[in-house]
Each structure stands twice: as C-alpha cells, then as structure tokens.
Biopython code that builds the backbone (N, CA, C, O; Angstrom):
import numpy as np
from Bio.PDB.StructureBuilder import StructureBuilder

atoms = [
    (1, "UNK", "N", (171.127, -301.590, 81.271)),
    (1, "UNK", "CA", (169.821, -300.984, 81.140)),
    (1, "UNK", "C", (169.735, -299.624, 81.842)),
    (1, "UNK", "O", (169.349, -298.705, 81.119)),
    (2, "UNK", "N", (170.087, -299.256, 83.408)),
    (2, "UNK", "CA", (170.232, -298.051, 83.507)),
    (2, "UNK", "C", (170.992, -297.038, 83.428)),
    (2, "UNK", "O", (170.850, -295.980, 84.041)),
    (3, "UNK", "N", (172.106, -297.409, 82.424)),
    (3, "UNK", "CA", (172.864, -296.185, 81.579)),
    (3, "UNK", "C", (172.173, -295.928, 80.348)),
    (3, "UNK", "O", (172.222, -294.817, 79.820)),
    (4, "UNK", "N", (171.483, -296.965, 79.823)),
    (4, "UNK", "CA", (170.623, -296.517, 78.594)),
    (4, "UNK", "C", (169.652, -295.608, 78.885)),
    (4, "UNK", "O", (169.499, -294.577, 78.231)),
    (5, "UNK", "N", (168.827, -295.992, 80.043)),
    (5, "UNK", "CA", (167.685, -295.003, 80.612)),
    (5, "UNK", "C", (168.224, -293.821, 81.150)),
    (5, "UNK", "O", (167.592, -292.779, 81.317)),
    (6, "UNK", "N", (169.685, -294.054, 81.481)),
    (6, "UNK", "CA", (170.171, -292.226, 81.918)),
    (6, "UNK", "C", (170.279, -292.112, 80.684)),
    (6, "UNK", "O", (169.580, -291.115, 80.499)),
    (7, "UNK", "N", (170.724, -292.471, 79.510)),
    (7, "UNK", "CA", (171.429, -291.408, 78.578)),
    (7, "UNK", "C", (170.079, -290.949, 77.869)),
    (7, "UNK", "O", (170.102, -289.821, 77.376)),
    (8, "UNK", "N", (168.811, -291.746, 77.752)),
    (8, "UNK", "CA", (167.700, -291.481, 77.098)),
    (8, "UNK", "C", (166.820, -290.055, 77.443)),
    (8, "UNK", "O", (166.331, -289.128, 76.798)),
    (9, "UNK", "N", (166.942, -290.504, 78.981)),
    (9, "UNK", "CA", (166.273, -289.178, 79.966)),
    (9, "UNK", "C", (167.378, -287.961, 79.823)),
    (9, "UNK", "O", (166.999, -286.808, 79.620)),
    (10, "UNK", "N", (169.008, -288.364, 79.966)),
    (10, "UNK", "CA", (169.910, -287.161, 80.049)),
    (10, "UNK", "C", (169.172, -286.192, 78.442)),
    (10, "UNK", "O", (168.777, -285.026, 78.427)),
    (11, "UNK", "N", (169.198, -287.034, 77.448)),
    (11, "UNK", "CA", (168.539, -286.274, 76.012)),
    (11, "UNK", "C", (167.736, -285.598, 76.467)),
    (11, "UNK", "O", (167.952, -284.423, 76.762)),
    (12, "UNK", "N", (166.434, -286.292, 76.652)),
    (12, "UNK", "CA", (165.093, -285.668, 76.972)),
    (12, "UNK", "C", (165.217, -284.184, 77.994)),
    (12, "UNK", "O", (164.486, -283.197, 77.911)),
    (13, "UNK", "N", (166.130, -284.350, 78.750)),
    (13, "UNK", "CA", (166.165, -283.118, 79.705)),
    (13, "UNK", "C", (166.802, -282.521, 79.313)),
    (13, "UNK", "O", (166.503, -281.420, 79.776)),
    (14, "UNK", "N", (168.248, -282.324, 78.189)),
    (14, "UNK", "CA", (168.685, -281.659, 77.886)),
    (14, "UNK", "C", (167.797, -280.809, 77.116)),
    (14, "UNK", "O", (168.057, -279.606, 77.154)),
    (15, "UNK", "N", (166.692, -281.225, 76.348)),
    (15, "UNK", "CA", (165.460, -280.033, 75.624)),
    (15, "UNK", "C", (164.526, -279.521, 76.608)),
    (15, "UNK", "O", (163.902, -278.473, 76.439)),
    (16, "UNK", "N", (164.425, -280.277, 77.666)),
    (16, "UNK", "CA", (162.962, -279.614, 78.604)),
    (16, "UNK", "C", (163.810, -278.911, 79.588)),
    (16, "UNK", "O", (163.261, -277.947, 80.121)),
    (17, "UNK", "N", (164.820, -279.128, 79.891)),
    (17, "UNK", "CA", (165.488, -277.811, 80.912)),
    (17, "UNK", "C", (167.005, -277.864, 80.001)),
    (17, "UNK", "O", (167.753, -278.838, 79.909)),
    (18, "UNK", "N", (167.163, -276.668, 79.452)),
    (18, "UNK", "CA", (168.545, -276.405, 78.537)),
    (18, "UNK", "C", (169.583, -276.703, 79.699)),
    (18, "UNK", "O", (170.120, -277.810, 79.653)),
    (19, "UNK", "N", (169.990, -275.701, 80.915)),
    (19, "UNK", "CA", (170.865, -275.399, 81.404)),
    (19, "UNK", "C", (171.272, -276.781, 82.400)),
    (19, "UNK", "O", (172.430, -277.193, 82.478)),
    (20, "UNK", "N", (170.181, -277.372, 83.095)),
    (20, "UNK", "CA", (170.706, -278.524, 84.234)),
    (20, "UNK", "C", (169.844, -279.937, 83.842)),
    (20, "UNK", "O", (169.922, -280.954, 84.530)),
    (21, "UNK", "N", (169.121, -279.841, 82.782)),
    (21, "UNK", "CA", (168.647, -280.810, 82.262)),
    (21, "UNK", "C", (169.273, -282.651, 81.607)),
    (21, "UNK", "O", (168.836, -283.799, 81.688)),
    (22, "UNK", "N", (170.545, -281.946, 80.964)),
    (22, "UNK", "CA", (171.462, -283.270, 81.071)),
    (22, "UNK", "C", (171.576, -283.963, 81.978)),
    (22, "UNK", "O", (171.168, -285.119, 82.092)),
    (23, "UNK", "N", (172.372, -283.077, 83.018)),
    (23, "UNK", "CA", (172.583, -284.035, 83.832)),
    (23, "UNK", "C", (171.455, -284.822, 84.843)),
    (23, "UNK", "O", (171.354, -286.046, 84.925)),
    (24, "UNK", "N", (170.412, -283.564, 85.793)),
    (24, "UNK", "CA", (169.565, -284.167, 86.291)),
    (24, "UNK", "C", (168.654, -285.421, 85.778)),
    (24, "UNK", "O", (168.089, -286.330, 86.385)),
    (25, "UNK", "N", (168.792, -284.961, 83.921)),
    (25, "UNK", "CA", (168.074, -286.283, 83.104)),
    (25, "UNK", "C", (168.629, -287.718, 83.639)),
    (25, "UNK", "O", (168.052, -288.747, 83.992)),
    (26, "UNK", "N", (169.995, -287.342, 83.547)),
    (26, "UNK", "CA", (170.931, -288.870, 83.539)),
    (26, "UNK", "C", (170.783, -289.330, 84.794)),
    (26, "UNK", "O", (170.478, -290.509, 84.973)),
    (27, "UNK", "N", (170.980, -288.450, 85.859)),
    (27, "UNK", "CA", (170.852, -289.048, 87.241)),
    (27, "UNK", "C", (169.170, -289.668, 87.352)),
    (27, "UNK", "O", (168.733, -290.522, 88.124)),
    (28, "UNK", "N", (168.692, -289.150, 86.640)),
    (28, "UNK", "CA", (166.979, -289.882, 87.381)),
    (28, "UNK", "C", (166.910, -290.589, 86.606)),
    (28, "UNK", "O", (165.881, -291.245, 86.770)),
    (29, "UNK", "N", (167.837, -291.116, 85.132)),
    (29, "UNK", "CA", (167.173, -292.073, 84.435)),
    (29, "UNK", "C", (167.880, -293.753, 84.951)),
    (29, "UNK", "O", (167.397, -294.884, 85.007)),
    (30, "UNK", "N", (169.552, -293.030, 85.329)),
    (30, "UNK", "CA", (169.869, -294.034, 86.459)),
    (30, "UNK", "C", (169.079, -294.505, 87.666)),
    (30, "UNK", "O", (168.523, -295.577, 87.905)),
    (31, "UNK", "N", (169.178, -293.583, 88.230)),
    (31, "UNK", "CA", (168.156, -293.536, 89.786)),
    (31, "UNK", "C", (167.143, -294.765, 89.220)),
    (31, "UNK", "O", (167.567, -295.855, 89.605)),
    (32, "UNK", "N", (165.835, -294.883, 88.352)),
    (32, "UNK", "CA", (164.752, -295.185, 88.086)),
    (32, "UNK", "C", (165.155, -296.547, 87.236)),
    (32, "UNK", "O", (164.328, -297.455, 87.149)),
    (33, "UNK", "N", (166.202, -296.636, 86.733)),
    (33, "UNK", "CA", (166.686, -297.945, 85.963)),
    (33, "UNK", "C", (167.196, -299.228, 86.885)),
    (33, "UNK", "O", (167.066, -300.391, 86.505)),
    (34, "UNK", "N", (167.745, -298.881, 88.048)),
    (34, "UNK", "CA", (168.351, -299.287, 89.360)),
    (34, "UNK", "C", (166.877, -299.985, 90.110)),
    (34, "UNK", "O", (166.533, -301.146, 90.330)),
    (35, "UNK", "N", (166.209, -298.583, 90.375)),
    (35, "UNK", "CA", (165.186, -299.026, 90.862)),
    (35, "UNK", "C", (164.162, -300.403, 90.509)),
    (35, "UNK", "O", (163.784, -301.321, 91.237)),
    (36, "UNK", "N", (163.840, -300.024, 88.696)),
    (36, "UNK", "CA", (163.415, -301.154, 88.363)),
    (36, "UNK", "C", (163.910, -302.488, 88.322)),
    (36, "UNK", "O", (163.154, -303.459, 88.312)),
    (37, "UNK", "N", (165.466, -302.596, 88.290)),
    (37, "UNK", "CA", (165.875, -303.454, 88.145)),
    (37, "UNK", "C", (166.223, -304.199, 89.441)),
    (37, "UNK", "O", (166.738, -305.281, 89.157)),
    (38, "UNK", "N", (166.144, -304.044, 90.485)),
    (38, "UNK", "CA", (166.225, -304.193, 91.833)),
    (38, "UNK", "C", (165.269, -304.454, 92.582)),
    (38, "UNK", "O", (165.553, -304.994, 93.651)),
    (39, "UNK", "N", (164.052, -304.209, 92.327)),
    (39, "UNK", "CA", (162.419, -303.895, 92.867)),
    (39, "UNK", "C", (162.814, -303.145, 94.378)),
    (39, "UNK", "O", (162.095, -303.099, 95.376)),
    (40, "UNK", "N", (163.534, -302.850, 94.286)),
    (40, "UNK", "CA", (163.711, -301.979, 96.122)),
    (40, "UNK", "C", (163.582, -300.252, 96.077)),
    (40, "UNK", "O", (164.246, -299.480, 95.385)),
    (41, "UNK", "N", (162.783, -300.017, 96.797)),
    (41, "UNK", "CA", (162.460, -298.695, 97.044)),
    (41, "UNK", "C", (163.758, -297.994, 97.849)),
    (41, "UNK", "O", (164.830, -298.433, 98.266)),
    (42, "UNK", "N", (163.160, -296.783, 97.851)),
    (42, "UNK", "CA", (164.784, -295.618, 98.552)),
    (42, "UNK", "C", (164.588, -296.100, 100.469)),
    (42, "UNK", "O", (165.473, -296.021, 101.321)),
    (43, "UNK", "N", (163.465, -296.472, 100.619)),
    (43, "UNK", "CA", (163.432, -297.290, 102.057)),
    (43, "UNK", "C", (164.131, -298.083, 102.647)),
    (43, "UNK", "O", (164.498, -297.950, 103.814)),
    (44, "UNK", "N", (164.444, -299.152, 101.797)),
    (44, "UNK", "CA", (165.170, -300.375, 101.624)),
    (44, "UNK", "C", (166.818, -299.491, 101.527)),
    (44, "UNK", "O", (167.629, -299.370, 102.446)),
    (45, "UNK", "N", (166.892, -299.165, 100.640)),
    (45, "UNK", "CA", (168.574, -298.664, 100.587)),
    (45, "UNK", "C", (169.096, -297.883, 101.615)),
    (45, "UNK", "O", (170.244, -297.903, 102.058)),
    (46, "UNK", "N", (168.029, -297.102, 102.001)),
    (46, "UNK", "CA", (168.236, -296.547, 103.642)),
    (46, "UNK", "C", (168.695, -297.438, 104.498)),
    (46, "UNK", "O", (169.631, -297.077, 105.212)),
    (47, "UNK", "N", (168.232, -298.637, 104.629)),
    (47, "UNK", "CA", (168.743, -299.970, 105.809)),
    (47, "UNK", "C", (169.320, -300.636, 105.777)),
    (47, "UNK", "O", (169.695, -301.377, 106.686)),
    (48, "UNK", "N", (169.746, -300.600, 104.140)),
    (48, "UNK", "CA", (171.188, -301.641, 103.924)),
    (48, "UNK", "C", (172.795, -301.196, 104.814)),
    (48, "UNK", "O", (173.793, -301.902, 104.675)),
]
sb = StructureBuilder()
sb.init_structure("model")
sb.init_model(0)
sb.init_chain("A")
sb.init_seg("    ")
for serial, (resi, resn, name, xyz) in enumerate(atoms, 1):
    if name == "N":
        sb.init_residue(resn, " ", resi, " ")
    sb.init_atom(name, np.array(xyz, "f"), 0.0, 1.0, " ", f" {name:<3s}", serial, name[0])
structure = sb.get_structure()
C-alpha cells in the first residue's frame, strides 16, 4: 500500500512541481502510507 501511494503522489508531483516533484511525491506518499498503516506519529519513531 505505501509504494502504491508513493507512486500515485510521485505522478501527481511530477505535474505540480516538474523539476523535484517525482521524487518529493514518492517520498511523502511513502512517508504518509507507513504512517497510516502503523497509526504512529514521527514522535513515536523518534523513541524507538
């Protein structure tokens, strides 16, 4: 599920920012796919 949501967002950003949009897409659609799937905030991963 969150390689689908990176590759969905990597698309989407590749049209709303041409030049760094791929990738930043893919990293936040990971980032946010993780997240949901985990229920743990960036708090929590700090203390692991």
């Amino acid at each position: 599920m969150p390689l689908l949501l990176g590759a969905v967002l990597g698309v989407v950003g590749f049209f709303a920012v041409p030049v760094v949009g791929l990738p930043l897409g893919f990293v936040l659609g990971v980032f946010l796919g993780e997240l949901a799937g985990t229920g743990r905030g960036p708090h929590r991963a700090r203390s692991a």
